[in-house]
C-alpha positions, 0 to 999 in steps of 0.5 A: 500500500502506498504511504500518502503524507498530508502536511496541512501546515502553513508554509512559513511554518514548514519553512520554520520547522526546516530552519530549527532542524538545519538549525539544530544539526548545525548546533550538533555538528558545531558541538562535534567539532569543537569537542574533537578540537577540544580533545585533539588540543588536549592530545597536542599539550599533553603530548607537547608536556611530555616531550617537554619532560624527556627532553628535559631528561635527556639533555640532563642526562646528556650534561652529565655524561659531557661532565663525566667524560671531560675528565676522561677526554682530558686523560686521553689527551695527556696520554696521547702526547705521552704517547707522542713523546715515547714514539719520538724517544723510541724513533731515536733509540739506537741499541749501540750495544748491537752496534758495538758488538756487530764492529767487535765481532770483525776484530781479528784475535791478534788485534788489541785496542786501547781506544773505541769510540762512536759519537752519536751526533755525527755517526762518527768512529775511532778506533786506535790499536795495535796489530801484531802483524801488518796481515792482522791490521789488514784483515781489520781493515778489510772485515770494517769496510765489509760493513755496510753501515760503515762509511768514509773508513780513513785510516793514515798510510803510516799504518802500513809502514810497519810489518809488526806492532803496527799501531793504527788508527781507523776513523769512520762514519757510521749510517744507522739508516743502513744499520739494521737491528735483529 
């Protein structure tokens, strides 16, 4: 069966009753829309207050950690030159009892020495002695000059003059770039 509506109302009277509806769904939809603000204003402070709280903590947090490890970043620092002084030390260093033992060790037996120096600064070698035999002081000269750290191995022709108790004298230079250590 079809449904008839019979409005018999005046039309300014619909037109009022339009006006309230429209009137009061606006009223619903305004109230919606400042309770969601109002919840979403709420939502944006309170999570503002929050971040407002950690960061807060953080950067407490983050200070005290900077402080406690100033003392450490001062320590490392003093070590490091440390360090960078042993490193210069160490790059210095020549063991010059391998060295000694290394011009020593091509001494032959016969040979006596009274004077043995090197000088660090200059590298520079003396060696002054006494050869029993001209062969021995030869030999001396012959087992320096196969050195390969040695240098410049001067020693004065009077040297050679003698065929016995040959007091020489050797000088030198020594390269300790060429020197190598065990």
């Amino acid at each position: 069966m079809p449904r008839i509506l019979l409005n018999l109302l005046p039309a300014e009277q619909k037109k009022y009753i339009e006006v309230m509806f429209n009137y009061k769904y606006l009223r619903i939809i305004t109230f919606l829309i400042l309770t969601f603000a109002v919840i979403a204003a709420g939502v944006v402070l309170s999570s503002r207050l929050l971040l407002q709280d950690n960061l807060n903590d953080l950067l407490t947090s983050s200070l005290a950690i900077t402080q406690k490890n100033t003392n450490l970043d001062q320590q490392i620092t003093q070590l490091n030159a440390e360090l960078k002084n042993i490193s210069t030390i160490q790059n210095d260093f020549v063991k010059w009892s391998t060295v000694t033992a290394s011009i020593l060790a091509t001494i032959p037996l016969n040979i006596e020495l009274n004077y043995f120096n090197i000088e660090k600064q200059s590298g520079r070698l003396d060696l002054n002695g006494r050869a029993r035999e001209r062969t021995d002081y030869l030999k001396l000269s012959e087992n320096l000059s196969q050195l390969t750290y040695l240098e410049k191995l001067n020693s004065p022709l009077t040297n050679l003059l003698l065929r016995q108790n040959v007091d020489f004298q050797l000088n030198g230079r020594i390269n300790l770039n060429k020197f190598s250590q065990p």
